[in-house]
C-alpha positions as CSV (number, residue, x, y, z in Angstrom):
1,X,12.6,-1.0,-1.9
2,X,11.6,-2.4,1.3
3,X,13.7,-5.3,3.4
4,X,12.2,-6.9,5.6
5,X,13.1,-6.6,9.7
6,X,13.4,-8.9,13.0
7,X,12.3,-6.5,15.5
8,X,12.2,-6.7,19.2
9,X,10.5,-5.6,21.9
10,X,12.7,-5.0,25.2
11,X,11.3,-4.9,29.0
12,X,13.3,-4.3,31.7
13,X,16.4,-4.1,29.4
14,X,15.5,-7.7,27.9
15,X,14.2,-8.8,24.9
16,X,10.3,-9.4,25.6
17,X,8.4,-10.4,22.0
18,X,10.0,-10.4,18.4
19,X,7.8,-9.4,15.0
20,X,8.9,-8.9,11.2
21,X,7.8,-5.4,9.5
22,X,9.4,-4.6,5.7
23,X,10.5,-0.9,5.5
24,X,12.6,1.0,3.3
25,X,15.0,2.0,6.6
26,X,16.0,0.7,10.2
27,X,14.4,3.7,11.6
28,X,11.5,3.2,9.7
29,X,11.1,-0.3,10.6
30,X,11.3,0.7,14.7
31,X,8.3,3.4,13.6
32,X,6.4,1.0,12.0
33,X,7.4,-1.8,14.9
34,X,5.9,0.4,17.8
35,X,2.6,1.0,16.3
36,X,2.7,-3.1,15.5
37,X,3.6,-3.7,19.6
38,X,1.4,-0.9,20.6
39,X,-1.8,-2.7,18.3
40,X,-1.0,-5.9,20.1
41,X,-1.0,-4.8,23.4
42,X,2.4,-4.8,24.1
43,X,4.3,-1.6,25.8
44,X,7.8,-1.6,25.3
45,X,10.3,0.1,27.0
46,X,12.7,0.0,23.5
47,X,12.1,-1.7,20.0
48,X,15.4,-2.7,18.7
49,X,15.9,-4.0,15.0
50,X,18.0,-5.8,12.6
């Protein structure tokens, strides 16, 4: 079953840009989150979700 996540992508410890992914898991949501951040040009320091 997948749920769906707000993630975030943090900068210089701050939150930077948000994006929703639906995953099975937390972890797998920060996985899937990263490759989303990294697609749009975006290199976080952390991905934090919820």
């Amino acid at each position: 079953m997948s749920i769906s996540y707000e993630c975030w992508a943090y900068k210089n410890g701050k939150p930077y840009k948000m994006l929703y992914v639906s995953a099975s898991s937390k972890g797998e949501a920060e996985i899937f989150s990263w490759g989303k951040f990294i697609k749009l040009g975006i290199e976080p320091e952390s991905v934090k979700c919820k």
